[in-house]
C-alpha positions in Angstrom: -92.7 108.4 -105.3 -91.9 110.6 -102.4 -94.9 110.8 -99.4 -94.8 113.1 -96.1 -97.4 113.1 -93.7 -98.3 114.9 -90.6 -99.1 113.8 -86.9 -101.5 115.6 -85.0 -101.6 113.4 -81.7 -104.2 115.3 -80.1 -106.3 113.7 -83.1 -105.0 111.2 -82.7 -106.0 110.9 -78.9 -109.9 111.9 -80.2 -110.2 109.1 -82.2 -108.4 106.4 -80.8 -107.6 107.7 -77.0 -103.7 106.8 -78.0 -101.3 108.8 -74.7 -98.3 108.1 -73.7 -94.7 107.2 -75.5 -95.8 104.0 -76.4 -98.5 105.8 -78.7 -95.9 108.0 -80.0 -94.6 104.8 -81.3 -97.4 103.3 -82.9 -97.9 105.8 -85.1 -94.0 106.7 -85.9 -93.4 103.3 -86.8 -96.7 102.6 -88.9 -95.6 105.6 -90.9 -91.9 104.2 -91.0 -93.4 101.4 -92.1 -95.3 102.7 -94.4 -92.0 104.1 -96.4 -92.8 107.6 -96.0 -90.1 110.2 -96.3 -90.4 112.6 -93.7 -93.1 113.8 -90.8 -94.3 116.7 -89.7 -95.1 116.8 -86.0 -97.6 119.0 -84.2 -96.1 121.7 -81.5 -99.3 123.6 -81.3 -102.7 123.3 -80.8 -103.7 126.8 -81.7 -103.8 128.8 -78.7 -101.6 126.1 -76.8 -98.2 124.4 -77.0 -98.3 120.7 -78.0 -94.8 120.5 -75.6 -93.4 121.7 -72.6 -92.7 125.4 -73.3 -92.0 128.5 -71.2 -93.1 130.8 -73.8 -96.6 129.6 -74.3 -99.2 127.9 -72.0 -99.2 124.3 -72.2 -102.3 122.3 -73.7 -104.3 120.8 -71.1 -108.0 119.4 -72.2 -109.8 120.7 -68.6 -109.4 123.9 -69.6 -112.6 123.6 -72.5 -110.9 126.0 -74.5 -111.6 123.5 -77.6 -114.9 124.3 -80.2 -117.9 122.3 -79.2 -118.0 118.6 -80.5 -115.8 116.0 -80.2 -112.6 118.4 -79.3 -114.3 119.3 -76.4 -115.7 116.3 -75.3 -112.8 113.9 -76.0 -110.0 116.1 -75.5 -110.9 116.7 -71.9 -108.4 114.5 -70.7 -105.8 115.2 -73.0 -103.0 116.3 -70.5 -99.8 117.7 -71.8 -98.7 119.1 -68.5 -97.6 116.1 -67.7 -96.4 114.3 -70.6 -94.1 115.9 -73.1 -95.2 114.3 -76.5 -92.3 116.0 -79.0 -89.8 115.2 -76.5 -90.9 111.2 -77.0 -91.5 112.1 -80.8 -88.0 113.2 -81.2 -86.7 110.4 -79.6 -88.2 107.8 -81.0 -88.1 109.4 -84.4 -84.0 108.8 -84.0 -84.8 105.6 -82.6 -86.3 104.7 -86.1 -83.8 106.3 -87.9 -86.9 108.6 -89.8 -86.5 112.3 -90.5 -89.1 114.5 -88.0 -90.2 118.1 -88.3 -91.3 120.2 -86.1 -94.7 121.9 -87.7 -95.6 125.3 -86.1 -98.7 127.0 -87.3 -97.1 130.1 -87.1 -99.3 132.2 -88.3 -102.7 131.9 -86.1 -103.1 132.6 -82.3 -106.0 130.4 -81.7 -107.7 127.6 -83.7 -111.2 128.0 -83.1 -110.5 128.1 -79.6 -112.2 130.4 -76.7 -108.8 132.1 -76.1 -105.5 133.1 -78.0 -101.5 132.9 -77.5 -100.2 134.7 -74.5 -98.9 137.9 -76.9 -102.3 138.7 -78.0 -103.8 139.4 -74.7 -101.0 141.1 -72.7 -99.9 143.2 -76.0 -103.1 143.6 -77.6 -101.8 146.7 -80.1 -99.8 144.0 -81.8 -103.2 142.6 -83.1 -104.4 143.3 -86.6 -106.4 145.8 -87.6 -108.7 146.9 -90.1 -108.8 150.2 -91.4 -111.8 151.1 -89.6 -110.1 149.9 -86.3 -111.8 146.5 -85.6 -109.0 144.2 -84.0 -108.4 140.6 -84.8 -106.8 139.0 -81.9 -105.7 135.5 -83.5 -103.6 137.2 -85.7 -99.8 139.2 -84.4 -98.5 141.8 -87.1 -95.1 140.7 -88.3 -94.2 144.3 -88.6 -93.5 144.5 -84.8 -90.0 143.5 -83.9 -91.6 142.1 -80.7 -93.9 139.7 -82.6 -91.1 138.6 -84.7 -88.6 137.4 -81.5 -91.5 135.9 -79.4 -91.8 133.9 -82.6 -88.4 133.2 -83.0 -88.4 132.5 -79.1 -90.6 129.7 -79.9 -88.5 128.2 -83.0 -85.4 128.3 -80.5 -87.0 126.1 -78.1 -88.2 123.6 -81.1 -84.7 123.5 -82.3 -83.2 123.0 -78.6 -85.2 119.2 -78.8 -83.1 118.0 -81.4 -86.0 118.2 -84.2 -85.0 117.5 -87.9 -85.5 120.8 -89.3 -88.7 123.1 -88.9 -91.9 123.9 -90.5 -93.8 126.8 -90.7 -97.7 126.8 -91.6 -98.9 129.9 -93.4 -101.8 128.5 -94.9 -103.5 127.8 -90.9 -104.9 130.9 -89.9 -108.0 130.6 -87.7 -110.4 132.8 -85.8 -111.8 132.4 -82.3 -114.4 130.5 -82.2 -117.4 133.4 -81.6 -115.8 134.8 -85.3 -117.6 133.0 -87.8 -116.0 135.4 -90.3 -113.7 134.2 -93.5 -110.5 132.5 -92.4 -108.6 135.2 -94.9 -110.8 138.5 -95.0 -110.6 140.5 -98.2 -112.0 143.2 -99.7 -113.8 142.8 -103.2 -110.5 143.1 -104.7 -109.4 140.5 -103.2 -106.5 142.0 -100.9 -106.4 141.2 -97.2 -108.6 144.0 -94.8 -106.0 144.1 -92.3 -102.8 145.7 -91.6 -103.8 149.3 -90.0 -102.4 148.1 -86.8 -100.0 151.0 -85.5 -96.8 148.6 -86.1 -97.2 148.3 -90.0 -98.8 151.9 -90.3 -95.9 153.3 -88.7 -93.0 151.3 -90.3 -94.2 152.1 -93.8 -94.7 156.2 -92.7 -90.9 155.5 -91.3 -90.3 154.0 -95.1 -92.2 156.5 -97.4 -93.0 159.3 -96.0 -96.6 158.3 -96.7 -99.6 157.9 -94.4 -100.8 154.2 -96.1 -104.0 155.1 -94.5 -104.4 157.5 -98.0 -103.9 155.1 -99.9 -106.0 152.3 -101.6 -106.0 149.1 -99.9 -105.0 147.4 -103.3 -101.9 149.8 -103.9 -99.1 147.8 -105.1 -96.8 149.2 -102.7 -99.3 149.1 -99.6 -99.7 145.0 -100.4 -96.0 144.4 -100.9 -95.3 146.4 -97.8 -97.4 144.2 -95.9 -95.8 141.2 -97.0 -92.4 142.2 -96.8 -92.9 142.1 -92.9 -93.5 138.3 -93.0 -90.5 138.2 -95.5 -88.1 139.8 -92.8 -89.4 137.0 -90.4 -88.6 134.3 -92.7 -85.0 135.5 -93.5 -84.8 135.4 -89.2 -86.1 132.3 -89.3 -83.5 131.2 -92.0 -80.5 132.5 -90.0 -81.4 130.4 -87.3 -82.7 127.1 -89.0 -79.4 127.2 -91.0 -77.0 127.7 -88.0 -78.3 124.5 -87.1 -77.6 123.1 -90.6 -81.1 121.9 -90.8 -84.0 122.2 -93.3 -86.8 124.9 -93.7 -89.9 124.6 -95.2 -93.4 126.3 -95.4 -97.0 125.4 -96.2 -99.0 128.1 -98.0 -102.0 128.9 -100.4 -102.0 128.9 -103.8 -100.7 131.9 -105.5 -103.9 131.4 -108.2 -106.8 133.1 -107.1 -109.3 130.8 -105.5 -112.0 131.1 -102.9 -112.0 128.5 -100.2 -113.9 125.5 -100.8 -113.4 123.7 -97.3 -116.5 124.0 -94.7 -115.8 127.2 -93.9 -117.1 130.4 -95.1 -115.7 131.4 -98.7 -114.1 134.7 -98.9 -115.5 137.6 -100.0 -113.8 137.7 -103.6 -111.1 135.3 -105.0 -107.9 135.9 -103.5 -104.2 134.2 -103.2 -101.1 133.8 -101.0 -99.5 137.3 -101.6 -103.1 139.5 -101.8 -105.3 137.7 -99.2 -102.8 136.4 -96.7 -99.5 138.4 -97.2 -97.4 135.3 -97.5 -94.9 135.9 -100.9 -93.7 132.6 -100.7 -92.3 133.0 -104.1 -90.0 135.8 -102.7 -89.1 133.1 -100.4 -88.3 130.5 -102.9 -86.3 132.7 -105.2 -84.0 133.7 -102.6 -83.4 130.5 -101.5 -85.0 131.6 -98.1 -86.9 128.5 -98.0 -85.7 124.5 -99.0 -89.2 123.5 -99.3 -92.5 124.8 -100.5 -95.5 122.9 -100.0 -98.8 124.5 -101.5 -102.0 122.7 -99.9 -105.1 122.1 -102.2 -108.6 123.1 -100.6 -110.1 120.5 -100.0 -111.1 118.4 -96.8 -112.8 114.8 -98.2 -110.3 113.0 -100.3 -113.0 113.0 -103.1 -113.0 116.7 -103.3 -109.7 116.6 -105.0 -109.4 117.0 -108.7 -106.5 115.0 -110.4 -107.1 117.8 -112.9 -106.7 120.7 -110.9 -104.2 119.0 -108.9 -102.0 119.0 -112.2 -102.6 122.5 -112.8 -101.8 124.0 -109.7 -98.8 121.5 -109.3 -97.5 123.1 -112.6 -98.1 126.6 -112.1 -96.4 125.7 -108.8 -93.3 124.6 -110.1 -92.9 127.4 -112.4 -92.6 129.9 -109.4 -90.5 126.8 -107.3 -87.0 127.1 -108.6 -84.6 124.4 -108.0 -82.6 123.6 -105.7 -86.1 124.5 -103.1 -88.5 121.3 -103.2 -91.9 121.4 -104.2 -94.4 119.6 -102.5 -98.2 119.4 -103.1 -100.5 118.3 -100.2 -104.0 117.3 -99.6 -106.1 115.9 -96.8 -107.5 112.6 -96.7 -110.4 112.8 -94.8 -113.3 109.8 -95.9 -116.0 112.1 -95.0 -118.4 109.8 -96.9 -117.6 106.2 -95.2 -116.1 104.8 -98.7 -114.7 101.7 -99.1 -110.8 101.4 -98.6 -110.3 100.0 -102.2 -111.6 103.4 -103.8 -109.9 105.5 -101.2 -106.3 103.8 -102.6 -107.4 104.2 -106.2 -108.0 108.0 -106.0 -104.9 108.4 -103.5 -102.8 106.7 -106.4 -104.6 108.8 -109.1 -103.9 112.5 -107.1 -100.5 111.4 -106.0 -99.3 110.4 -109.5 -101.0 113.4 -110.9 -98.5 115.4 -108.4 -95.6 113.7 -108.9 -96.2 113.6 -113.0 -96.6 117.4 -113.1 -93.6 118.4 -111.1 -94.3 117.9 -107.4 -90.7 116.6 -105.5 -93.1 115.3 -103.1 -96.7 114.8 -101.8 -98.0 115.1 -98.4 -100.7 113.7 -96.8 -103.1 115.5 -94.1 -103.0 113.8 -92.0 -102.0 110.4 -90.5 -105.5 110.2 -88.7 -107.1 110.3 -92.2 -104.4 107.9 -93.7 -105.4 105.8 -90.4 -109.2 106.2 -90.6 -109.8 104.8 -93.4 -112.0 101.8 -93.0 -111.6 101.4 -89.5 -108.8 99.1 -90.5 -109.8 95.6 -92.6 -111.0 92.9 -91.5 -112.9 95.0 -88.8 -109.6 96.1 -87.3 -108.3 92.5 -87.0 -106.1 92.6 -89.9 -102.3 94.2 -89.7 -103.6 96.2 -92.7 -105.4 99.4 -91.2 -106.5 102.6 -93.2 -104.8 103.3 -96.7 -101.1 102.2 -95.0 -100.4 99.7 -97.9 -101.5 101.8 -100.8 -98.7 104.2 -99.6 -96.2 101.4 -98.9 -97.1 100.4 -102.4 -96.8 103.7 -104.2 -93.5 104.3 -101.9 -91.5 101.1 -102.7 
């Protein structure tokens, strides 16, 4: 069976004050240890850059941009200005001979975060907008060529580390943290509110000859439009990934309509990828675009995921997933409920099989601080057996 996981060190850092390169080792090697295939690495908090970039501003904790709680208390010394953490992730990742990723959430400004992205605030017409003209600034409209090379700006300097390929989060898309609205707004169709910015209006005018703003927000056209602009990205994206001869892959919704069943606030009406997020990842996969898909269940507490509907949407997955592109399926492992470690590697087995039985090339696990978590490590800690570590070294072997 073939296991991923992700690292967020700045969670990392909350719940176990871990700094420094030999931290970046102690987690690298459990997971090498662990026997899973490949990690993806962290490179931005939301509004900041989790390395030293001179695109972006640099994460630093003093600046309480965080949402109030633990991020804002723990985080406060959490200093990235003067400690590069992918450049000591890359190397030790080559020092342990382990495939690393660099994982961008591409596709938000800020994370629940008092501020955004530099792009947002010094080029706010490149915002989205709803018909009716209200601006959502932790989101950049692909249809604006200077969104699309910031962006790729960015991917150059993660490729310039020496990363092992690059991955790009669709499914993350966050608000500021005074918008308690739906991550993905819809309509009661189920198609996204947003796109009215001047960017998209204009290119499809440019296009069709047609003001969209005539049109219905669900016309076929106007929805594929939309999406299309996030498609050109990708195939920029792809020309530069592939010049490096290295892989690229992409974490996205479901393309089954669902409404969100995490903590935050459901959508309006059930939506998917392509309708409520403009992400047509299946474009993506059938032009080969993309060497890896991996679609992320809803779910936060391990418990909250169904071995049944796991199945399902791994199949319906796979169907739109032609080979040679991977499939991957991943869930988060989060023991919101304080259960034992023995039923936390027994329903781990059970989804994971389920995933791998039903087509999945791979499952990934979000993330190594839940993996980690898990029973505050047996025998109170004492024990070289910490979290659900062995279960995955089992189910790996």
């Amino acid at each position: 069976m073939l296991i991923d996981t992700v690292v967020s060190h700045g969670d990392w850092f909350n719940g176990w004050g871990t700094y420094g390169a030999p931290s970046v080792y102690r987690i690298l090697s459990e997971i090498k240890r662990a026997g899973v295939r490949k990690t993806y690495w962290r490179t931005f908090m939301g509004a900041r850059a989790m390395y030293h970039s001179a695109l972006e501003d640099v994460y630093s904790g003093d600046e309480q941009i965080d949402r109030p709680g633990n991020e804002a208390i723990f985080r406060m010394r959490y200093d990235l200005k003067s400690w590069d953490p992918l450049r000591d992730a890359v190397k030790t990742a080559a020092d342990l001979q382990m495939p690393l990723m660099a994982w961008y959430s591409v596709y938000e400004e800020s994370h629940y975060q008092n501020t955004t992205t530099r792009l947002p605030k010094s080029n706010p017409e490149l915002c989205w907008r709803t018909r009716e003209g209200t601006v959502r600034p932790s989101k950049l409209s692909f249809a604006s060529p200077k969104v699309r090379a910031h962006k790729l700006g960015v991917i150059d300097e993660l490729l310039a580390y020496g990363v092992g390929g690059v991955f790009l989060d669709f499914f993350r898309e966050h608000h500021l943290i005074a918008n308690n609205s739906p991550r993905v707004e819809v309509d009661a169709d189920g198609v996204c509110i947003y796109g009215y910015e001047a960017p998209m209006v204009e290119a499809f005018q440019r296009q069709f000859d047609i003001d969209p703003r005539t049109l219905a927000n669900n016309d076929d056209r106007w929805i594929q439009f939309r999406a299309d602009q996030t498609t050109q990205f990708i195939r920029e994206v792809n020309q530069r990934v592939r010049a490096k001869g290295l892989p690229l892959a992409v974490k996205v919704r479901s393309m089954s309509p669902i409404r969100t069943s995490m903590w935050w606030k459901p959508e309006k009406a059930k939506t998917n990828s392509l309708r409520g997020s403009f992400v047509d990842w299946p474009t993506w996969a059938r032009e080969g675009l993309v060497d890896e898909v991996m679609v992320i269940m809803e779910n936060w507490d391990l418990f909250d995921v169904d071995h049944r509907e796991l199945w399902e949407a791994t199949e319906a997955a796979r169907k739109i997933v032609p080979p040679p592109v991977k499939l991957s399926m991943g869930f988060f492992m989060n023991n919101m409920n304080d259960r034992p470690v023995i039923e936390g590697e027994r329903w781990l087995t059970r989804c994971a099989t389920a995933a791998t039985l039903a087509g999945a090339d791979a499952v990934c696990l979000w993330e190594s601080t839940g993996i980690h978590a898990w029973g505050s490590g047996r025998g109170g800690g004492t024990g070289t057996s910490i979290g659900l570590w062995s279960e995955i070294r089992r189910l790996t072997a």
